[in-house]
BATORDREN-136382 format. One record per residue (C-alpha): residue in three letters; x, y, z. Coordinates in steps of 0.25 Angstrom, whole numbers. Example, Ala and Ser with C-alpha at 12.3 -4.5 7.8 and 13.67 -1.06 7.14 Angstrom:
BEGIN
    r     c1     c2     c3
  ALA     49    -18     31
  SER     55     -4     29
***
This chain:
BEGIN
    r     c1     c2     c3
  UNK    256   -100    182
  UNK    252   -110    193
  UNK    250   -123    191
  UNK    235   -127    190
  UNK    233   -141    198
  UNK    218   -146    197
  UNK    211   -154    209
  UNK    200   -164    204
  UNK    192   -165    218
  UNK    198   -155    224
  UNK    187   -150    231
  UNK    188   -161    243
  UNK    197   -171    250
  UNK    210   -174    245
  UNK    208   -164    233
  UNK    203   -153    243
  UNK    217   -154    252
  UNK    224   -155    239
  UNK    217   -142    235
  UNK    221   -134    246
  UNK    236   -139    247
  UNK    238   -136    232
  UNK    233   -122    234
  UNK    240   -120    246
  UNK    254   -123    239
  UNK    248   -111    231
  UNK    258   -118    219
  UNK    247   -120    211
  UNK    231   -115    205
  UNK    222   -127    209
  UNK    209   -130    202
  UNK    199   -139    210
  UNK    192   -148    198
  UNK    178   -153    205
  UNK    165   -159    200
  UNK    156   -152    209
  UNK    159   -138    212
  UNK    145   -135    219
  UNK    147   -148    231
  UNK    160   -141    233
  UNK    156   -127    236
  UNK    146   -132    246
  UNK    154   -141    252
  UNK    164   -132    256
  UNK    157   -118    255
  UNK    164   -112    268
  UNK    177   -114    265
  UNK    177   -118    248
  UNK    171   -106    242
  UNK    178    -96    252
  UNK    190   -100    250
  UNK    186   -101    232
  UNK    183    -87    231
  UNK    191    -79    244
  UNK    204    -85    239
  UNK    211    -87    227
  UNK    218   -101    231
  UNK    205   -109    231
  UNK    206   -119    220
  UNK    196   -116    209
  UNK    186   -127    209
  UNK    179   -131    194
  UNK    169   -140    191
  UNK    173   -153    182
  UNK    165   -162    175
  UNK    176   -175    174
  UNK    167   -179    163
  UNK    170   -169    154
  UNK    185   -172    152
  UNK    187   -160    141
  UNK    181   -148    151
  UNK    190   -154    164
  UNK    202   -154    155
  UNK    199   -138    150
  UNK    196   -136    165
  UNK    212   -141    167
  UNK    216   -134    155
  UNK    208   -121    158
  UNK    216   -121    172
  UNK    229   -124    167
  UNK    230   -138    176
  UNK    241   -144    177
  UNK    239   -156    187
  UNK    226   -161    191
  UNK    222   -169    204
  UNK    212   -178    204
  UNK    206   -181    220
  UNK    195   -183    212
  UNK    187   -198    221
  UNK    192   -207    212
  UNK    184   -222    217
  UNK    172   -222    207
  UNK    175   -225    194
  UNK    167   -212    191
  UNK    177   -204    198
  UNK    188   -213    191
  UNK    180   -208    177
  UNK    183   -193    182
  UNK    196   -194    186
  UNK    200   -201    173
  UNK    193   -190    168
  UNK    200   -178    173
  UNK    214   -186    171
  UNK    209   -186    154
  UNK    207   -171    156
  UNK    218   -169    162
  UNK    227   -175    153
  UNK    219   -167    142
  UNK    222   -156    150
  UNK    235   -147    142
  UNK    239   -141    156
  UNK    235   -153    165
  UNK    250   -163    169
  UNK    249   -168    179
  UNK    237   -177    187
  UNK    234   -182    202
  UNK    226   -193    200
  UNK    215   -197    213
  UNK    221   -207    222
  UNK    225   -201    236
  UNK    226   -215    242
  UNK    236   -226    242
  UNK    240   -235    229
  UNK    231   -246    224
  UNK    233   -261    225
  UNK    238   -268    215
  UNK    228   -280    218
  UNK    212   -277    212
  UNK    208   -284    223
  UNK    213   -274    233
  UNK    207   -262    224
  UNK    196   -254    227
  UNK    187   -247    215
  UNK    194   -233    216
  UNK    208   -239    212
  UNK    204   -245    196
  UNK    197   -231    196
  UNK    210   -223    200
  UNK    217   -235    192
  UNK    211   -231    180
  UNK    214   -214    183
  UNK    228   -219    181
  UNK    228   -227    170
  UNK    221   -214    165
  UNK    232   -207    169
  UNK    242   -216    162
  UNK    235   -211    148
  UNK    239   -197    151
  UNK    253   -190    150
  UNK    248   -183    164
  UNK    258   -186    175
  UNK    249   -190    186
  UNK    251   -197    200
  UNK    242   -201    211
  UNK    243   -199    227
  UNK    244   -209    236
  UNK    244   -205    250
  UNK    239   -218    259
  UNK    227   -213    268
  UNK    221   -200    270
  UNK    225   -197    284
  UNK    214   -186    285
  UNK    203   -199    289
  UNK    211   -200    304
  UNK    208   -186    305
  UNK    194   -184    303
  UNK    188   -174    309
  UNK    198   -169    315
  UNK    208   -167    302
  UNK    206   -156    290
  UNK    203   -163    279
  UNK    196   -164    266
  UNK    191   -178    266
  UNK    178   -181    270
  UNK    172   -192    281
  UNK    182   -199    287
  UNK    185   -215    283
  UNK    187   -222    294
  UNK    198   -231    288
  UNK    205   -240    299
  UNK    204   -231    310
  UNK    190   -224    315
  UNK    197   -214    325
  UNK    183   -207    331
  UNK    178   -221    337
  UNK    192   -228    339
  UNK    193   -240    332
  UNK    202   -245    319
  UNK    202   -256    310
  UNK    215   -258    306
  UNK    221   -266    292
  UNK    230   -276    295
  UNK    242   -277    307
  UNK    239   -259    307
  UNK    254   -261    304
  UNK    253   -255    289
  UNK    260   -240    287
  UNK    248   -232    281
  UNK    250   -218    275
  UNK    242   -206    278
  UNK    241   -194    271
  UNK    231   -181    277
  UNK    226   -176    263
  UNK    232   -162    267
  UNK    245   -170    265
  UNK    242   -175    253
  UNK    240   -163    248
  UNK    254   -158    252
  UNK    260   -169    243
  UNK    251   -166    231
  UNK    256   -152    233
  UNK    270   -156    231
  UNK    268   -166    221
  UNK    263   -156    212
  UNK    278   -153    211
  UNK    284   -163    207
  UNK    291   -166    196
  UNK    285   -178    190
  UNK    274   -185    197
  UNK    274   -203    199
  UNK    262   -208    197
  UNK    259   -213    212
  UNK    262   -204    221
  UNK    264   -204    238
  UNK    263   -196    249
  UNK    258   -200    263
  UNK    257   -191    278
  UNK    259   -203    288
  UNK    262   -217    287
  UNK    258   -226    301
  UNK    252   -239    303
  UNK    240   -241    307
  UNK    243   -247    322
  UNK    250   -232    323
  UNK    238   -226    319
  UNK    230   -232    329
  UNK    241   -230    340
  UNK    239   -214    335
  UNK    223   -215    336
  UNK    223   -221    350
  UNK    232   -210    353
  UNK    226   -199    347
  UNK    213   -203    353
  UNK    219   -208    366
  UNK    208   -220    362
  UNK    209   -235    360
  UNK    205   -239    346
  UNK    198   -253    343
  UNK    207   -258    333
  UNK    205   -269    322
  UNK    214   -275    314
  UNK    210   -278    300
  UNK    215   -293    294
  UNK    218   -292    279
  UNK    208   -304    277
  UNK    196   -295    281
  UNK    201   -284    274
  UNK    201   -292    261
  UNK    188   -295    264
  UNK    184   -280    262
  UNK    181   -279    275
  UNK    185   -267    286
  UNK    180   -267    300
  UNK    170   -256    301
  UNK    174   -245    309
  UNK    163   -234    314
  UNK    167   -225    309
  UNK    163   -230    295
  UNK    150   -230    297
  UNK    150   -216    293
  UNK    157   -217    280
  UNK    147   -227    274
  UNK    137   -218    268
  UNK    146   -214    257
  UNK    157   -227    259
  UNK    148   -236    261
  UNK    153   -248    270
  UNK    156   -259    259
  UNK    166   -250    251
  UNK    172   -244    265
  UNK    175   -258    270
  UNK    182   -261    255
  UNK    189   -249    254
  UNK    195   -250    268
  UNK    197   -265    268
  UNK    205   -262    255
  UNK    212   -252    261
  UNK    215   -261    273
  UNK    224   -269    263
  UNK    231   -258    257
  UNK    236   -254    270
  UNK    239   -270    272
  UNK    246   -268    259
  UNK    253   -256    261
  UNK    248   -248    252
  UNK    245   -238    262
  UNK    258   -234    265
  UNK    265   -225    254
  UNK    278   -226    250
  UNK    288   -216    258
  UNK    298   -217    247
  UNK    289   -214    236
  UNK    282   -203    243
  UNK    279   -187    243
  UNK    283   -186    257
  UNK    297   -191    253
  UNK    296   -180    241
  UNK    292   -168    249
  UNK    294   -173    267
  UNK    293   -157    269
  UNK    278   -162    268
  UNK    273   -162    282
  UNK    262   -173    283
  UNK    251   -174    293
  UNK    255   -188    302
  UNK    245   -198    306
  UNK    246   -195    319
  UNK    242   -180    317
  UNK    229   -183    313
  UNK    226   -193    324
  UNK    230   -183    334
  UNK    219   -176    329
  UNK    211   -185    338
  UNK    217   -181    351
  UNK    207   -177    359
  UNK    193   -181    349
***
């Protein structure tokens, strides 16, 4: 019998190309755990529901109330899960609530071992003034954890690579953030000297790693994996090449990024009707001094991609030459 992994969001984003590299390793039945079933067979009727009844590899996708911890964990139990993965949009202290949640279930759960819990980013600063909401929710999902006899972990992979792509790039993600570099009207605003090593990782190649690290032997409880690692400046150089254009470039001091304060590039205009501006110049302010900090770059020694190198990872440059000739 296979093993049963169970995708908490895996309907979109990072858990949709999760999904889909899971099944496509065909080492494993994958059910997709979703709160609204309906949204999801509109959203994606073309492509969703064809494949769901033409084909027998589609994940099964079953409604879930995070609320009722008893009926998620017969949900688990019914299916025989052994590892769940949460990409559940832990930021809220609600979705902190459903996560901690499904972790109580799944440690209730006889077949369920193992758990992925929501990150998908880089590690938190140890300084609370560095910290934005999300991490004392996420925080709190691990000390959660730490109550369980589940062996658990969490990804960090630096910065989804898919954003430098957009619309150009296959993803699941939705809108593009303009985070540092606003590629259509050819400006940046860089953190810092732009000398700072920066990961990236296309979600697809996250996904890869999450395939093989469902093989391993025994899990940490951080784990790493990244696509590319440049700096900032050799991004830029990339761009201007990409899009045989010149870029108007800003360089960010730390003292204005302390501040919580970004220069507003265009294109994030377009972003603040569901980020609106105050939150995006925090969050990317905060991020700014990550990068400054080097919690961006993920550690090479520690990493997936020194586990398993046969895994072929898509370069930043790949994804900025999709701009040749836009």
């Amino acid at each position: 019998m296979s093993t049963t992994i169970a995708i908490a969001g895996g309907t979109g984003n990072i858990g949709k190309a999760i999904s889909d590299a899971i099944v496509a390793a065909a080492k494993y039945k994958v059910i997709v755990l979703a709160r609204e079933v309906e949204t999801i067979y509109h959203r994606s009727l073309n492509l969703f529901i064809a494949n769901l009844f033409l084909t027998n590899t589609a994940p099964m996708v079953i409604k879930v109330d995070y609320d009722d911890i008893n009926a998620v964990t017969n949900i688990l139990e019914k299916h025989n899960v052994h590892t769940v993965i949460s990409t559940i949009s832990v930021i809220t202290p609600e979705s902190g609530a459903a996560e901690r949640n499904l972790i109580k279930s799944a440690a209730k759960a006889a077949s369920t071992k193992r758990f992925i819990q929501n990150d998908w980013g880089v590690l938190a600063p140890s300084e609370n003034s560095l910290q934005l909401p999300q991490h004392q929710v996420r925080l709190a999902s691990m000390e959660q954890l730490r109550q369980t006899d589940l062996e658990w972990t969490r990804f960090h992979v630096g910065y989804f690579l898919d954003y430098y792509g957009m619309p150009h790039i296959e993803t699941y993600l939705p809108a593009p953030f303009a985070f540092v570099f606003d590629i259509p009207n050819k400006m940046a605003a860089i953190p810092g000297t732009g000398n700072d090593l920066i990961s990236f990782t296309y979600t697809r190649d996250v996904a890869k790693f999450v395939v093989k690290a469902l093989d391993l032997p025994k899990w940490e409880e951080e784990t790493f994996c990244y696509g590319d690692k440049v700096t900032w400046n050799q991004v830029l150089k990339l761009a201007e090449e990409a899009t045989g254009s010149k870029f108007n470039v800003i360089y960010e001091d730390v003292e204005k990024l302390e501040k919580g304060e970004v220069t507003e590039l265009p294109s994030h205009a377009t972003a603040y009707a569901f980020f609106p501006k105050p939150l995006l110049q925090t969050y990317f302010s905060k991020f700014g001094l990550y990068i400054i900090a080097g919690l961006f770059d993920m550690p090479a020694d520690k990493s997936l991609n020194k586990i398993f190198p046969e895994v072929k990872t898509t370069t930043v440059k790949e994804v900025l030459d999709l701009w040749k000739g836009k």
